[in-house]
LUMNU-645825 format. One line per field, with one value per residue (C-alpha): x, y, z; residue in three letters. Coordinates in Angstrom, 3 decimals, padded with zeros to 6 digits, m for minus. Each point is the difference from the previous one (the first is absolute). Layout:
N
east (X;...) .
north (Y;...) .
up (Z;...) .
r (ALA;...) .
//
This chain:
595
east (196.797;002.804;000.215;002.444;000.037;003.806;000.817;003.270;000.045;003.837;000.416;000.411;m002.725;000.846;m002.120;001.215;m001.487;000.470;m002.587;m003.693;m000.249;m003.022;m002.452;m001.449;001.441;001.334;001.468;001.842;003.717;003.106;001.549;002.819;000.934;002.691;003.008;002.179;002.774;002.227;003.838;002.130;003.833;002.557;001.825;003.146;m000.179;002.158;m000.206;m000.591;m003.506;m001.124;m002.234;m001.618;m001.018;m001.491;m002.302;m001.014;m001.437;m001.364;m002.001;m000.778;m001.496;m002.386;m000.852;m001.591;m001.158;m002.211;m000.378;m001.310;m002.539;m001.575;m000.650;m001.397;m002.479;m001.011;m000.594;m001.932;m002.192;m000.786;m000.454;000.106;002.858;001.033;000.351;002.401;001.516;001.704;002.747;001.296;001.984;001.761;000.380;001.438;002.271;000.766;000.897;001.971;002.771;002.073;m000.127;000.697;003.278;000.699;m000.020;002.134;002.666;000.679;000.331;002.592;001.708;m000.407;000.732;m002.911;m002.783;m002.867;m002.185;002.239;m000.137;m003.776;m000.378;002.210;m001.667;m003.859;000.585;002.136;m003.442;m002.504;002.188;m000.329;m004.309;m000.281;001.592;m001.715;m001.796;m003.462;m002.364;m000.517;003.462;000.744;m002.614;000.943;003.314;m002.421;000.093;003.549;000.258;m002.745;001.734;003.379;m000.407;m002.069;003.526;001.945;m002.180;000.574;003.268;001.033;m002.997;m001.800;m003.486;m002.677;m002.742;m002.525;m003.935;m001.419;001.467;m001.820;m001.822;m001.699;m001.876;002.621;001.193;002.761;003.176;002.388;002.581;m001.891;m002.656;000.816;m002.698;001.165;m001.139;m003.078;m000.790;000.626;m002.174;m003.155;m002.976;m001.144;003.426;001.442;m001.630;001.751;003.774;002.454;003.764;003.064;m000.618;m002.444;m002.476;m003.231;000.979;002.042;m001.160;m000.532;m002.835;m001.675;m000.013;m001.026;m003.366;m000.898;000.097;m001.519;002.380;000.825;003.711;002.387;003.001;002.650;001.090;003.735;000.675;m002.793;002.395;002.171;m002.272;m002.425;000.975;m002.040;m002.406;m000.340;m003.892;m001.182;m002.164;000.208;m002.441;000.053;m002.712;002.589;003.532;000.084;002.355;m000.392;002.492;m000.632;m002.793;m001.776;m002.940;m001.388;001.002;m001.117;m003.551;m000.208;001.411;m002.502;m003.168;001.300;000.332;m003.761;m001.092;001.936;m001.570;m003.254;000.403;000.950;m002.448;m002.882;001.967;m000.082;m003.182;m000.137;000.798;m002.418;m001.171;001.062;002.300;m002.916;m000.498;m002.702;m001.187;000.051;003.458;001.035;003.570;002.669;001.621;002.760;002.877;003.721;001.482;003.392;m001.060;m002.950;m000.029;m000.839;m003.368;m001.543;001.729;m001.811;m003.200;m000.654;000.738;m002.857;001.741;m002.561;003.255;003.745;001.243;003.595;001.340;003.957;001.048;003.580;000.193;m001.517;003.942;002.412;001.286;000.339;002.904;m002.163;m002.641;m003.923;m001.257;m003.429;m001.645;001.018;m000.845;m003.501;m000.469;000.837;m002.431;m002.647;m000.080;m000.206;m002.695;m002.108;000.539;m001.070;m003.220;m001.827;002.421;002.740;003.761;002.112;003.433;003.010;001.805;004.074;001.715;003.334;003.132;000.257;m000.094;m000.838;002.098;000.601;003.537;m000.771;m001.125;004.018;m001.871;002.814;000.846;m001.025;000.879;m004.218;m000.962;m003.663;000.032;001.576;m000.683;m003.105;m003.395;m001.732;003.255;001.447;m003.109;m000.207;004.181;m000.825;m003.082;000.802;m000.782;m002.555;m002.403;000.426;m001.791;m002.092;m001.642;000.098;m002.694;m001.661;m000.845;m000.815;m002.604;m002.702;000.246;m000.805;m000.316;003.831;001.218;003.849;001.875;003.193;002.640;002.011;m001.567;001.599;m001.655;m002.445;002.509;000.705;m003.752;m000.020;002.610;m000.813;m003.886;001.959;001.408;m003.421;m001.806;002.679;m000.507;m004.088;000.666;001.908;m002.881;m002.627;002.013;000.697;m003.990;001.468;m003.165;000.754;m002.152;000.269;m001.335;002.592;000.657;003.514;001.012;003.583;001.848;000.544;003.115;002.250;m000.663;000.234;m002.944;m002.104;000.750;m001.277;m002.700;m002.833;001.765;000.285;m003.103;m001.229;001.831;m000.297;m003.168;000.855;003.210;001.636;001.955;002.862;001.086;003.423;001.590;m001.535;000.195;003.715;000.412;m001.668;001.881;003.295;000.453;001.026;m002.603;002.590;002.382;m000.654;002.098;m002.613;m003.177;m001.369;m000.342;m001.715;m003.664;m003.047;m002.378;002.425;m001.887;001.479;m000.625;m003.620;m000.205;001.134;m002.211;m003.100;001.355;m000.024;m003.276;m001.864;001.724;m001.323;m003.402;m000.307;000.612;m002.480;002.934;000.160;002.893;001.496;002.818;002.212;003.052;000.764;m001.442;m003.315;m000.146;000.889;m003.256;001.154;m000.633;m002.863;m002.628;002.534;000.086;m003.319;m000.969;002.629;m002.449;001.373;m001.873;002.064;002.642;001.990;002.238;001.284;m002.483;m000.207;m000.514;m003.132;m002.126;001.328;m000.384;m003.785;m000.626;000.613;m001.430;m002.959;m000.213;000.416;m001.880;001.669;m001.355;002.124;002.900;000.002;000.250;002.671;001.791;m000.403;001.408;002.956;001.052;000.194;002.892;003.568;001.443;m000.439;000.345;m003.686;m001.495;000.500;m000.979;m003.098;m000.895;000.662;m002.181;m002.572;000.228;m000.666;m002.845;m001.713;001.246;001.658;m000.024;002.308;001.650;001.687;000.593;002.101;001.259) .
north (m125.103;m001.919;m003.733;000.123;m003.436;m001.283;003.332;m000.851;000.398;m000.414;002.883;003.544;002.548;003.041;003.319;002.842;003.751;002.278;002.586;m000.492;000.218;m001.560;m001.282;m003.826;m003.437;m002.541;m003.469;m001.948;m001.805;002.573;000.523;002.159;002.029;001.655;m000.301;m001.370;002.459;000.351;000.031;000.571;m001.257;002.163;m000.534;002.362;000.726;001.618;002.591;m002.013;m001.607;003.551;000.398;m003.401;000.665;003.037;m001.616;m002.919;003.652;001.647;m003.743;m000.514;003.533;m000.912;m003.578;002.182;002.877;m002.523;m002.090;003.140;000.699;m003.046;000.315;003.795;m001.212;m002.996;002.355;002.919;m002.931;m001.290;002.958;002.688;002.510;002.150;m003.074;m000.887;003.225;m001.131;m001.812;003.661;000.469;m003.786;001.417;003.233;m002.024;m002.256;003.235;001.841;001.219;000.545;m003.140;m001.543;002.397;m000.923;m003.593;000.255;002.073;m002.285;m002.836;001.743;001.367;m003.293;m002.493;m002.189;m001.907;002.280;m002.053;000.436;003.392;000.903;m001.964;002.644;002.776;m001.107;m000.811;003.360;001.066;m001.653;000.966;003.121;000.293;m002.724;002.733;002.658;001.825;000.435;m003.068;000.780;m000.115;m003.050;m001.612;000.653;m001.809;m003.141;001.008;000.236;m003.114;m001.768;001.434;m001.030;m003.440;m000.478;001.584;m002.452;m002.844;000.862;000.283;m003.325;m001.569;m001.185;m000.880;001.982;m001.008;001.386;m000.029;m001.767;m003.185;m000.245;m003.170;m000.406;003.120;001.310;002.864;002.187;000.734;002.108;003.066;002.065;m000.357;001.907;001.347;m002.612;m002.601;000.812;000.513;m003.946;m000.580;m002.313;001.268;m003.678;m001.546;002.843;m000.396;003.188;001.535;001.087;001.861;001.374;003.527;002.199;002.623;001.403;001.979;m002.686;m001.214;m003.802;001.302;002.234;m003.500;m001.448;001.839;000.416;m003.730;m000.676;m002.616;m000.196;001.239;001.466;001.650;001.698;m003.330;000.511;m003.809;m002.384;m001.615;m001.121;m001.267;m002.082;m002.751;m001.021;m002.794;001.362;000.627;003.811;001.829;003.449;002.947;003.391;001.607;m000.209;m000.032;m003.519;m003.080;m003.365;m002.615;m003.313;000.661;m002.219;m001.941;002.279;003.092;m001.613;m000.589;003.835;001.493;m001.964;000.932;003.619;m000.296;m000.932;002.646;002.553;m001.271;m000.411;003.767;000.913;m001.276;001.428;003.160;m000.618;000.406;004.099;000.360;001.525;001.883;003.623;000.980;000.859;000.150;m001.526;003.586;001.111;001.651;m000.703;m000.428;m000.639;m002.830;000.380;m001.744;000.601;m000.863;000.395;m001.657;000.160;m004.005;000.347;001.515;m003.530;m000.275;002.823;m001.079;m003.538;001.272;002.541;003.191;003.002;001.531;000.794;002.112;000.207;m000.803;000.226;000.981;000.063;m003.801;000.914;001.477;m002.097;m003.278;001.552;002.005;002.467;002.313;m000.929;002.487;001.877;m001.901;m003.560;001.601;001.349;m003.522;m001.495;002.463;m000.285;m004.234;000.655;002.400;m001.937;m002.956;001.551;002.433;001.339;m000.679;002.423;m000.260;002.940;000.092;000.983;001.781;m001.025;m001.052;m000.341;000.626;m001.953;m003.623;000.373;000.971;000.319;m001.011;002.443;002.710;000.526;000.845;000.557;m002.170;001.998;m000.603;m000.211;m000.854;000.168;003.170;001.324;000.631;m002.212;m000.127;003.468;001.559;m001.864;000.472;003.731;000.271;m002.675;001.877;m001.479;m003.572;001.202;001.686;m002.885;m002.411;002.927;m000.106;m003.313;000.084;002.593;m002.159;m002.664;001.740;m000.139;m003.389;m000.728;001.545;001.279;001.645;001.809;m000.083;001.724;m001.832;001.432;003.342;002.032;003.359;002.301;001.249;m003.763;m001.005;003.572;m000.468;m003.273;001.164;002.990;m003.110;m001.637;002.938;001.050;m003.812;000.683;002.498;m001.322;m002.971;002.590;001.912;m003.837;m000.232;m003.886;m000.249;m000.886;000.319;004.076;m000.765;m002.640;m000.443;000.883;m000.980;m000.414;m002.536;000.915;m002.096;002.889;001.473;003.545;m000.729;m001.682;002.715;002.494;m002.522;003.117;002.014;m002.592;m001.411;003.792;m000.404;m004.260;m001.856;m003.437;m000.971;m003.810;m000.096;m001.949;m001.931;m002.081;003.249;002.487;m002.537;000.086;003.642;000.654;m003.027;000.507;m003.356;m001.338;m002.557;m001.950;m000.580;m002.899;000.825;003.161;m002.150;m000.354;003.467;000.516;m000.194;001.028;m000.260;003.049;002.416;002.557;m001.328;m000.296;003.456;001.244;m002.409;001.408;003.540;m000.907;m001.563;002.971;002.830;m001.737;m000.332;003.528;001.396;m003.252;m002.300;m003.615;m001.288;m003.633;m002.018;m002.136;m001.211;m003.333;000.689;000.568;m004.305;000.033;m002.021;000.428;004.472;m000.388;001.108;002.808;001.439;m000.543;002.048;002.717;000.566;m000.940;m000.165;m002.952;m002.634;m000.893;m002.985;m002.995;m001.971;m002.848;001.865;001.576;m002.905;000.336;003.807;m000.543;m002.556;002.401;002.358;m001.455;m001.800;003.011;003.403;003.260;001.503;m003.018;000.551;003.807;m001.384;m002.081;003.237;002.198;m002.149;m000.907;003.780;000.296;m003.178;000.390;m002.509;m002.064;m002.761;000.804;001.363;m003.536;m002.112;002.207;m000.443;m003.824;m000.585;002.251;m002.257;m002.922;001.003;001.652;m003.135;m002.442;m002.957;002.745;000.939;m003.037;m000.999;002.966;001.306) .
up (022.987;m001.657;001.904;002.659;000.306;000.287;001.485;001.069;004.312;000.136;m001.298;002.596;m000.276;m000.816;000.373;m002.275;000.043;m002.820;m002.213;m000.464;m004.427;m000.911;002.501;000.420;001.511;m002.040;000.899;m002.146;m000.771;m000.916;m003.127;001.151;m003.630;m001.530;002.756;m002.430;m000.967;m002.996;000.964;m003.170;000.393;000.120;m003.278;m001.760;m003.430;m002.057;m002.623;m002.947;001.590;001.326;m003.048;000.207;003.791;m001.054;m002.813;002.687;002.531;m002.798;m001.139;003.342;m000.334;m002.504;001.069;003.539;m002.201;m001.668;002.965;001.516;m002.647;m000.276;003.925;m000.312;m002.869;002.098;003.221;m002.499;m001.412;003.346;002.664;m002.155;m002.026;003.330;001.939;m003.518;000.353;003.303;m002.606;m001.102;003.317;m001.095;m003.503;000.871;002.157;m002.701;m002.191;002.480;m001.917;002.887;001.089;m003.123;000.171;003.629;m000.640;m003.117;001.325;002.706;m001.986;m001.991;003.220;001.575;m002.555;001.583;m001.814;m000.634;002.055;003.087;m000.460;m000.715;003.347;001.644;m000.962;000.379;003.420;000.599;m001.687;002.149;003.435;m000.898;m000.543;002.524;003.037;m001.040;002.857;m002.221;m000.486;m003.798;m000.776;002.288;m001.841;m003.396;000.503;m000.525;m004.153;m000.084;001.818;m002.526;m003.350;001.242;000.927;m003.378;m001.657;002.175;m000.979;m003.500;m000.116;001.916;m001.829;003.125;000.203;001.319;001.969;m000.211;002.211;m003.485;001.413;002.928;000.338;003.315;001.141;002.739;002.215;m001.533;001.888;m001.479;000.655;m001.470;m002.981;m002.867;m002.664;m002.570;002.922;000.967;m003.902;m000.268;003.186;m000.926;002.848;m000.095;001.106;002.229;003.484;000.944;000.502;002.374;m000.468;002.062;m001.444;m001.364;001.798;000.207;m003.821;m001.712;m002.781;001.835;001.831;m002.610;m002.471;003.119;000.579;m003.789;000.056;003.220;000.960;004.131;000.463;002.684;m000.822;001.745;001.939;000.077;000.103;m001.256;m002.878;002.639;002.430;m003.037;m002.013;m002.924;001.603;003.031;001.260;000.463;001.363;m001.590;001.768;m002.449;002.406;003.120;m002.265;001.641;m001.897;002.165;m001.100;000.578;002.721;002.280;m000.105;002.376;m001.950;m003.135;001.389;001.857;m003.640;m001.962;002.628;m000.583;m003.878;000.039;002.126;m001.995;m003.334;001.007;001.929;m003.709;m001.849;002.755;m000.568;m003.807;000.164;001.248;m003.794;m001.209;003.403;001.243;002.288;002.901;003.954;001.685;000.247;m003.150;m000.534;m003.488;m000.095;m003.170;m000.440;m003.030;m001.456;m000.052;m004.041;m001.611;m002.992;m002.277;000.181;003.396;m000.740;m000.042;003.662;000.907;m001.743;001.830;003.112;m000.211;000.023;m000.278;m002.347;000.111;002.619;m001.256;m003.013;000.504;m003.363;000.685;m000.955;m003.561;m000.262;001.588;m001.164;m003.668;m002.286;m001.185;001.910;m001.123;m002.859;000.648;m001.984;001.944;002.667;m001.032;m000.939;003.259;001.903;m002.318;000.163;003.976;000.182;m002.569;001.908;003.231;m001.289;002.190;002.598;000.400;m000.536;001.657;m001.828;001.554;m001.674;m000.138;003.368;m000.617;002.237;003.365;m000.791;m003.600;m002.568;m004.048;m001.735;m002.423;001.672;001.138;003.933;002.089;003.557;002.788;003.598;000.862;m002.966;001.474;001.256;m003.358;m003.268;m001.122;m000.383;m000.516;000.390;m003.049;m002.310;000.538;m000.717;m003.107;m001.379;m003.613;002.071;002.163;m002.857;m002.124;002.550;001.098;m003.666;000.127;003.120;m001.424;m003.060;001.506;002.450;m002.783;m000.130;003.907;003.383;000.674;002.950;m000.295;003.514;000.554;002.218;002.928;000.017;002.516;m000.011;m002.202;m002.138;m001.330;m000.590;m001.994;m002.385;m000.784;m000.910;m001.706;m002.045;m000.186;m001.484;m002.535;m001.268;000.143;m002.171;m002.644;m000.069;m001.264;m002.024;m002.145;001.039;001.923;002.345;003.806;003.269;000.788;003.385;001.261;003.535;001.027;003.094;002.486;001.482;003.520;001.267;001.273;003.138;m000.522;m002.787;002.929;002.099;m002.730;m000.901;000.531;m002.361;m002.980;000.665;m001.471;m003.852;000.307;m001.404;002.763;002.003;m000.113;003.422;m001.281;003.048;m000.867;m000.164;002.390;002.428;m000.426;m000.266;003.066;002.351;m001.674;m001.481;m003.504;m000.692;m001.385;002.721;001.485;003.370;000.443;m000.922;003.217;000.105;m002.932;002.038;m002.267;003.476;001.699;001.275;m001.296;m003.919;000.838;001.071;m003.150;m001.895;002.324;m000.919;m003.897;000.237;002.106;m002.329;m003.457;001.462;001.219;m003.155;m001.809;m001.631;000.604;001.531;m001.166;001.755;m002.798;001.954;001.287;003.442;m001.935;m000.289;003.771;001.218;003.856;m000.837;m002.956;003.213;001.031;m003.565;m000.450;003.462;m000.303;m003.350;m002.824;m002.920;m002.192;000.383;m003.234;000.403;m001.847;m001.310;001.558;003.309;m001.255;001.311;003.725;m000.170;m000.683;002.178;002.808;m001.435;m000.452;003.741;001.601;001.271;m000.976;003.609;001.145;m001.700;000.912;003.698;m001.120;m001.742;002.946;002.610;m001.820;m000.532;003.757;000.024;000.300;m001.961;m003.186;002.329;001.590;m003.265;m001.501;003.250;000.427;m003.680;m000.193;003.252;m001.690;m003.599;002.193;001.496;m002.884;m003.097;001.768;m002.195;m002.633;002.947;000.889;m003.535;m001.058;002.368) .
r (UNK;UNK;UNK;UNK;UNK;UNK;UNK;UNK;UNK;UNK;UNK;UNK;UNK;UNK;UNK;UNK;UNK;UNK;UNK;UNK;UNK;UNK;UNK;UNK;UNK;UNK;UNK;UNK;UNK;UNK;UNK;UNK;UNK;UNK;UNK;UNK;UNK;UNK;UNK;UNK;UNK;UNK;UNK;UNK;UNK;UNK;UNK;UNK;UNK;UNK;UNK;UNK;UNK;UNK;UNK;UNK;UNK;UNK;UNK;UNK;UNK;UNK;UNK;UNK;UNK;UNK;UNK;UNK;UNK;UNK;UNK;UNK;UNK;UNK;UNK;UNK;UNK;UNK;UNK;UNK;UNK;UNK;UNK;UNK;UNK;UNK;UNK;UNK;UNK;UNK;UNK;UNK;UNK;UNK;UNK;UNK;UNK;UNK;UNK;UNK;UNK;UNK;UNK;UNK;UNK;UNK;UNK;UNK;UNK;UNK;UNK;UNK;UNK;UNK;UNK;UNK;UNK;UNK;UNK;UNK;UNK;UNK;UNK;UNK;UNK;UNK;UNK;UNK;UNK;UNK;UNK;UNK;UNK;UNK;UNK;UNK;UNK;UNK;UNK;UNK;UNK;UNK;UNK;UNK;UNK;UNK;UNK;UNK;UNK;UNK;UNK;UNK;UNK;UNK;UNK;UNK;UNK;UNK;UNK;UNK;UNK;UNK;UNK;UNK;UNK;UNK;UNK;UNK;UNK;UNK;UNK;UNK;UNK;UNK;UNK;UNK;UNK;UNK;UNK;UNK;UNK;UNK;UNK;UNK;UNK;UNK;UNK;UNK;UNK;UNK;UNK;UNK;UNK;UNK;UNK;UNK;UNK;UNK;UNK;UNK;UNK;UNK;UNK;UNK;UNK;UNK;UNK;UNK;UNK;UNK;UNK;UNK;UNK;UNK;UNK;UNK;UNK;UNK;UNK;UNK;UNK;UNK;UNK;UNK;UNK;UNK;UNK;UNK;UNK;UNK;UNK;UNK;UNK;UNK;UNK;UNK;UNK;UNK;UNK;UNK;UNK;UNK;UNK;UNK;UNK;UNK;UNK;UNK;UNK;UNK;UNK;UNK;UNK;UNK;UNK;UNK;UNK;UNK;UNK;UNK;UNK;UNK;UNK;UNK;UNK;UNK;UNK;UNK;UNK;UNK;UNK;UNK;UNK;UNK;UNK;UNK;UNK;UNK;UNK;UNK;UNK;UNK;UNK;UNK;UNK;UNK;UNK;UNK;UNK;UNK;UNK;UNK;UNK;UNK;UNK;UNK;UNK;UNK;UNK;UNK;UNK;UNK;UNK;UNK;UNK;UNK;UNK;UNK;UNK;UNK;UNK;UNK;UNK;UNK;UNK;UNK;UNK;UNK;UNK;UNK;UNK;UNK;UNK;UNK;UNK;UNK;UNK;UNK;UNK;UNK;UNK;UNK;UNK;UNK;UNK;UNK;UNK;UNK;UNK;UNK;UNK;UNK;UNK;UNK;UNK;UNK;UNK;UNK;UNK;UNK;UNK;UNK;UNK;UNK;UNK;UNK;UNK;UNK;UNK;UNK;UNK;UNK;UNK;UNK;UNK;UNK;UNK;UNK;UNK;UNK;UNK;UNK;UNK;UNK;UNK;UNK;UNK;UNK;UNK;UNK;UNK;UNK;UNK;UNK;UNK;UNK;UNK;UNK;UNK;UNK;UNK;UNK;UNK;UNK;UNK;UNK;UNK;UNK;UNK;UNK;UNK;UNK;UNK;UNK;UNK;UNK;UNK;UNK;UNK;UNK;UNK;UNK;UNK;UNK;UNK;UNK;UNK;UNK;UNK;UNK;UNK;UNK;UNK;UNK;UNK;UNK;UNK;UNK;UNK;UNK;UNK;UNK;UNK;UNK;UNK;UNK;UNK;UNK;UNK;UNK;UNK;UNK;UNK;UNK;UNK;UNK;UNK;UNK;UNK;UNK;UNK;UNK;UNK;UNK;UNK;UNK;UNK;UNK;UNK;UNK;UNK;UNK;UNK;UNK;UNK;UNK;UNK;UNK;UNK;UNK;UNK;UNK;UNK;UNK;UNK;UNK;UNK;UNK;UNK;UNK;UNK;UNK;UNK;UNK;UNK;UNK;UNK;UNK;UNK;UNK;UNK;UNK;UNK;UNK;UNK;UNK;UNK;UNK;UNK;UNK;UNK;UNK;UNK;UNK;UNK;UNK;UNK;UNK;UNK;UNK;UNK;UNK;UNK;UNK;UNK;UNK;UNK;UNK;UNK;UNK;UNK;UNK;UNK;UNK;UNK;UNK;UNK;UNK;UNK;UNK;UNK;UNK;UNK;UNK;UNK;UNK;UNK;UNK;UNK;UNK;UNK;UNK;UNK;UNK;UNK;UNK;UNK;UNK;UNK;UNK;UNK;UNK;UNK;UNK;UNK;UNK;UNK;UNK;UNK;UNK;UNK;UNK;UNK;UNK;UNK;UNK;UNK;UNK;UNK;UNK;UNK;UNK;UNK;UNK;UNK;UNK;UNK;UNK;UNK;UNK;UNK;UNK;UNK;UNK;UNK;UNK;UNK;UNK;UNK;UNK;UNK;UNK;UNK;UNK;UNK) .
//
């Protein structure tokens, strides 16, 4: 704990709730970043001095094109080349003809300085992403936001600040933290962050958990309500910011910071110990990656392998799409990396929340009930067998596992092995060696493909019940509105009916069945799962150490009891009550830690 000693009491205390990012409690003194803005004049100017605004834009260009570099080298060094390769979503920003073009042409049509102007049209920009109804695109407004003010800076010739300056070790505060900012972050003197924006897929939190720094986002307000100085208390296991707490508060937060580290490290030590009931039921315990730097993630959390590898993110944030061979290479450093363990691969989830500039996808009114995932890789089969091969590949190098997303009936899950075998083919006929026996399995996150779980489970080597989105396909929510959140209820009844209906049809005809969404790292419904039979959790990383813990503590003959009463409830309401009282009684130092 930072000293708190001086902690100014005058001060009002303030209690702000927002997004768990990255778990852990820090304490420490504010250093509220980044709220300065850059408001260009309005200025006339006439025909003759046209040309020299345009040279000052197009040098101001450079000066961030380079500034930009130097940042995405720094970041590749550091964390690794596709945490460097979120710069080529600033860079394609940066050379966006059509915003060049914009800004130009109202210059000329204005007769306004070109700084004005640019400041116009990023913010018309930034509105724009910033109201868009899907997360992904909301939170992509962030780049624009980042490459313009570095073009603003540049072209008033302000200075930048930048996280390198940080003396003291502190708590950042900021709008939002752009890619270029956590790059700059030193682990040593950031205690931890919290911002206005960002959500559970922005980049914030991703940088947040590969660098295992305590943040909340998603606060709406925290700049206004900090001022650098004031004493915090920030909670990323709650989404809890506590400005200038109590002496009271400050001595509860710091008895729960110890009992969360120590409950860490006694958990750090299940490392190296399967997922296993007190009666013998082994049990997998897997990991959740985007990125093949978050193998070591993955690693020292003890993860008996990768139960999804989202490969979706291997595209994005880039001009170009990844060759075969990039992609081979990819695969191949994971599975090498992770022998014996397994890695299943998902194959390309686009569509919904997710989307390529170059790809020319068009805007659709449901965007995740439209054309993505599967649905886009069998319509893109130039796309599709290019990563296909790519897995293929890779399979001799490791134990890989292909998984097809949103599968909605047989006929899906057969043209895309109709795919997968025309690649096989081509393989032996160059004589490329791969693993002829590798498990093929489908995503089951519609509910029409739970439904007909019996029938896939016939043609499918394993199912992944992909919970973020059949939970919102079966309750009728977007998981992204927050005015519908609190309906959006992964204890309903009726969601673990169709998860018990998954489960039972993949072990009738002898698959195993995995869980890999978010509700997989759910603590308060790990017994649940466990007793409704499922044979392996995959979840972020850092959750891997709870998931085992309970695990581990518990019978499966108990946790079947626990399963079968909760099917009889009405409401996720009594599911989750039921459940906690039952995580009490069985582990109830975890219990009343996390939950």
């Amino acid at each position: 704990m930072e000293k708190s000693k001086g902690t100014p009491r005058r001060k009002k205390q303030k209690k702000l709730k927002g997004i768990p990012a990255a778990p852990g409690i820090v304490m420490g003194r504010a250093y509220v970043f980044g709220t300065e803005t850059v408001s260009p004049p309005e200025i006339p100017v006439n025909a003759h001095e046209m040309a020299g605004e345009i040279e000052k834009f197009e040098d101001a260009i450079t000066k961030t094109r380079k500034e930009l570099l130097a940042i995405e080298k720094k970041i590749s060094k550091e964390m690794g080349v596709e945490h460097g390769r979120i710069f080529n979503a600033h860079l394609m920003v940066l050379e966006d003809k059509v915003l060049h073009g914009q800004v130009i042409s109202r210059m000329k049509k204005r007769k306004r300085n070109i700084s004005f102007v640019f400041a116009e049209v990023l913010n018309s920009y930034i509105a724009a992403l910033s109201s868009a109804k899907d997360e992904y695109l909301r939170d992509r407004s962030g780049d624009i936001a980042d490459v313009g003010k570095r073009i603003l800076k540049n072209l008033v010739g302000a200075q930048e600040r930048s996280m390198e300056n940080l003396g003291e070790k502190s708590i950042i505060i900021a709008y939002d933290l752009s890619p270029s900012d956590t790059a700059m972050m030193h682990k040593g003197r950031v205690l931890g962050f919290a911002t206005d924006i960002g959500g559970r897929t922005s980049h914030t939190a991703i940088m947040a958990k590969s660098l295992e720094i305590p943040a909340v986002v998603g606060l709406e307000n925290v700049t206004d309500m900090v001022s650098n100085g004031d004493f915090v208390i920030l909670d990323g296991i709650h989404g809890m910011v506590l400005v200038n707490p109590s002496r009271q508060l400050i001595d509860k937060y710091q008895e729960e910071k110890e009992k969360y580290e120590s409950i860490e490290r006694d958990l750090g030590e299940l490392r190296l110990l399967a997922g296993e009931t007190l009666d013998g039921k082994k049990v997998g315990v897997a990991g959740n990656i985007e990125l093949p730097e978050d193998v070591a993630s993955v690693l020292s959390h003890g993860a008996q392998g990768i139960g999804l590898y989202r490969t979706e993110y291997f595209y994005m944030n880039r001009a170009d799409l990844p060759s075969e061979e990039e992609q081979f290479n990819a695969y191949k450093s994971v599975v090498k990396r992770m022998y014996p363990n397994p890695v299943v691969i998902r194959t390309l989830d686009l569509g919904g929340d997710k989307f390529l500039s170059q790809l020319d996808v068009p805007r659709e009114m449901n965007p995740f009930m439209g054309w993505r995932a599967i649905r886009f890789c069998l319509a893109r089969p130039d796309i599709f067998r290019s990563q296909l091969r790519a897995m293929l590949r890779a399979s001799v190098h490791g134990k890989i596992k292909i998984m097809y997303p949103m599968i909605s009936g047989l006929s899906e899950l057969r043209e895309a092995n109709k795919f997968l075998g025309e690649v096989k083919k081509e393989l032996r006929k160059e004589k490329v060696p791969f693993d002829e026996n590798i498990p093929v399995g489908a995503m089951i996150e519609v509910p029409a493909a739970a439904v007909m779980s019996d029938i896939l489970a016939k043609e499918a080597d394993f199912f992944s019940i992909g919970t973020n989105d059949l939970i919102q396909y079966s309750l009728a929510v977007d998981r992204v509105n927050e005015k519908i959140a609190y309906l959006y209820e992964p204890a309903h009844p009726g969601v673990l009916k169709l998860i018990k209906m998954v489960i039972d049809s993949g072990h009738r005809e002898g698959i195993p069945v995995s869980l890999c969404g978010e509700m997989a790292g759910d603590i308060s419904l790990t017994m649940v799962l466990l007793g409704l039979g499922l044979d392996e959790f995959s979840t972020s990383p850092i959750a891997v150490p709870e998931i085992k813990k309970v695990v581990r503590s518990i019978k499966f003959s108990d946790a079947r009891k626990v399963a079968e009463k909760v099917l009889a409830f009405n409401t996720g309401e009594e599911v989750r009550n039921f459940a906690r009282e039952k995580l009490y009684e069985f582990i109830p130092d975890l219990a009343l830690e996390l939950l």
